[in-house]
N, C-alpha and C positions, 0 to 999 in steps of 0.2 A: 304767720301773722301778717304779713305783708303784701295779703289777698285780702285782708281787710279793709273796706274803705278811709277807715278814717285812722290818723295819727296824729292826734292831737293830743291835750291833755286828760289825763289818766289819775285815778285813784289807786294806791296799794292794796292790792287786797290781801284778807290774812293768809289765804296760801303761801305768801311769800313769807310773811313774818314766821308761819308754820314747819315751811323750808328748811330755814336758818335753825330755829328751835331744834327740830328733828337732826340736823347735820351734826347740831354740836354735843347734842346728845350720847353721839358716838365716842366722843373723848371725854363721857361721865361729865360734861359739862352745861349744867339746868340754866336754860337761857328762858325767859320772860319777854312776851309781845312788849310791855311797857318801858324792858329796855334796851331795844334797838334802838339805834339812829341811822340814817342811814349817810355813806359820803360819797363822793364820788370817785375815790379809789381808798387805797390803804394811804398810801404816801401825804396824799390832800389831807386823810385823816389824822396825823398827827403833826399835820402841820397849824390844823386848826387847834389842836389839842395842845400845841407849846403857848398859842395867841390865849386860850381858856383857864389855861391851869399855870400861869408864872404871868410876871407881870417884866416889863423891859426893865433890862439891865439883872435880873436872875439870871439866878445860874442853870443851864438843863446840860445833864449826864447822859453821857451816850457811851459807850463798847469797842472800838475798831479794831480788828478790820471790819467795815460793817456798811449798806447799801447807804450811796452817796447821798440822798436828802435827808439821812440823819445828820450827816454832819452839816447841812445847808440849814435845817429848819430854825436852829437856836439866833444864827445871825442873822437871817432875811427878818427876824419878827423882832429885832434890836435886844436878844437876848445872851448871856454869855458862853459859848459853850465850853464842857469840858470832857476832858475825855478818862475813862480807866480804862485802859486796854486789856484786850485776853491776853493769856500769854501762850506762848504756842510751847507745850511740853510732850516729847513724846511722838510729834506730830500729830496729836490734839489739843482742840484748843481748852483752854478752860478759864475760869474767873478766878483774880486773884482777889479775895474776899477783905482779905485787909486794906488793899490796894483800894478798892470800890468804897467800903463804905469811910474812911481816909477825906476821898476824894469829896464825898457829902458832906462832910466835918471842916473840911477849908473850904470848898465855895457855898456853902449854906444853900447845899444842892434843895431845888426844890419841886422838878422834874427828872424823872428818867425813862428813856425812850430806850427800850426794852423790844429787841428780837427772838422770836420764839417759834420754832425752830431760828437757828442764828444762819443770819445770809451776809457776807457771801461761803461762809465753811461747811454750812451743813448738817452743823453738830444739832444735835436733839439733847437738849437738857434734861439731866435728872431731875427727879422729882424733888431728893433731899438735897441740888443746887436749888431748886426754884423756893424751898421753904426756907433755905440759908438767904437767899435774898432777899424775901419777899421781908421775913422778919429784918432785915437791916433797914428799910424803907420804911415798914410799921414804927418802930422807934426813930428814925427819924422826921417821918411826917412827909414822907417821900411820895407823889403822885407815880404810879406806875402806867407809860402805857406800852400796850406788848401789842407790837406785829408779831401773828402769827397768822399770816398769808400761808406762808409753809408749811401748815400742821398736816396737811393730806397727804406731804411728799415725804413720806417716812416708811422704810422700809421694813419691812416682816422682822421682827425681834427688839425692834426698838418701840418707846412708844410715846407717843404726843401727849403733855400735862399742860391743859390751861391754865397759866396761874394763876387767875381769879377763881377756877374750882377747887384752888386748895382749901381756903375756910372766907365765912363771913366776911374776916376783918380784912382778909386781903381784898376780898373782891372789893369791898367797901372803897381801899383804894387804886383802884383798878378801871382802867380802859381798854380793852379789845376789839383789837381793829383785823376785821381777815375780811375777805374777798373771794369770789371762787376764781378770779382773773388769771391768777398763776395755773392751777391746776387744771383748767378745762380753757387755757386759752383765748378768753375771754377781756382781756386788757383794754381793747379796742372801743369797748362797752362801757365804760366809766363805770365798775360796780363794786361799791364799797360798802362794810356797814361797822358799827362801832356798839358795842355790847356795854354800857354803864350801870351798873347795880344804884348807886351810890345816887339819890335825888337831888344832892349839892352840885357833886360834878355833872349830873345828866343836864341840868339846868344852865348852868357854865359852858360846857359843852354846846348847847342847839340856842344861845345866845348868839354864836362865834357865826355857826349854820347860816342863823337867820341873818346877822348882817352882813355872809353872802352869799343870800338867797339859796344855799342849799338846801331843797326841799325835796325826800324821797328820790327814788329810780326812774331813770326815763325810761320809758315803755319797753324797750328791749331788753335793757337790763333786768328789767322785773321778769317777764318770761326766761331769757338763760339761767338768772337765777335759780330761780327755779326747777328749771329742767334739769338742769348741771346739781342738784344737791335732791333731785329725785334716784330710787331705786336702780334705774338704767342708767343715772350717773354715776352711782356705785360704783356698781358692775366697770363701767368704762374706767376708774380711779383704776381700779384693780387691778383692768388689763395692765394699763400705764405703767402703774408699777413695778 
């Protein structure tokens, strides 16, 4: 691409939107051109997503041990944070489910910043954790958004569950944020995108966008995307693995 003359600005075209589509399809999860957005990483994306979905001085729930601008994003946007911790049993980690939803019942939690696969452990969540969750959120009124950058990086026997393809009502409350930047190395590139079902939140969401000016992939990023979530990216996931 960089024998091309010109590098200027750039329209998305649907191959890319097609990309994404096809990639997540892999994890039985039916994604729609109408609800991408795009950000310009994972991390940027739910920081816009604490400014969208809580208003200052809420409360936003988060996990630890768990990558550090979780616990950055509640305070920089004048938000409360709080934490339910895994608990390490076993030497694995897991949710302690009373502990969590507790935690939404005293601070009148009204986000939670959700790792899927969870970094920094590693662990890949079962299916019936992710439905024990997702329902304590449903009854609470709980905005979910799940990092699941790391859904590629799961090894043979285990297997990656999007939460939002569990049913309707979760996606309904649901944001997903992945990137190919982990898995093909790609960071450098600012390449983010965020999957919204729900036309309340998409709307809440590309408000935050617009007031800064996040508008789609700079040219590079649209090409790795793409290339990195084609056939011969596969292939290369595979070798990696």
């Amino acid at each position: 691409r960089l024998n091309h003359p010109l590098l200027g600005y750039t329209l998305t075209p649907d191959s890319v939107y097609q990309a994404i589509i096809n990639w997540q399809a892999q994890h039985h999860y039916r994604v729609q051109k109408s609800q991408i957005v795009f950000t310009h990483n994972v991390a940027n994306g739910f920081f816009m997503a604490v400014a969208a979905f809580s208003q200052p001085g809420d409360a936003v729930l988060v996990q630890p041990p768990i990558y550090p601008p979780f616990l950055k994003a509640p305070g920089l946007n004048n938000r409360q944070l709080v934490e339910a911790p895994l608990s390490l049993i076993n030497n694995r980690y897991e949710i302690d489910f009373i502990a969590f939803e507790q935690a939404i019942v005293d601070h009148q939690v009204k986000l939670f910043l959700f790792c899927n696969p969870q970094n920094p452990s590693g662990r890949v969540w079962l299916k019936s954790e992710l439905e024990q969750l997702s329902a304590i959120c449903l009854k609470h009124k709980v905005v979910i958004v799940s990092d699941e950058i790391h859904s590629d990086l799961v090894y043979t026997g285990k297997t990656h569950t999007p939460i939002a393809s569990l049913s309707e009502k979760v996606a309904n409350i649901t944001i997903t944020l992945n990137s190919p930047g982990k898995t093909f190395n790609l960071g450098g590139l600012h390449i983010g995108y965020a999957i919204i079902s729900n036309p309340m939140l998409k709307k809440a969401y590309l408000t935050i966008c617009q007031q800064n000016a996040i508008d789609g992939l700079n040219l590079f990023g649209q090409i790795a995307l793409e290339a990195a979530y084609s056939q011969q990216g596969k292939h290369w996931k595979e070798d990696l693995l």
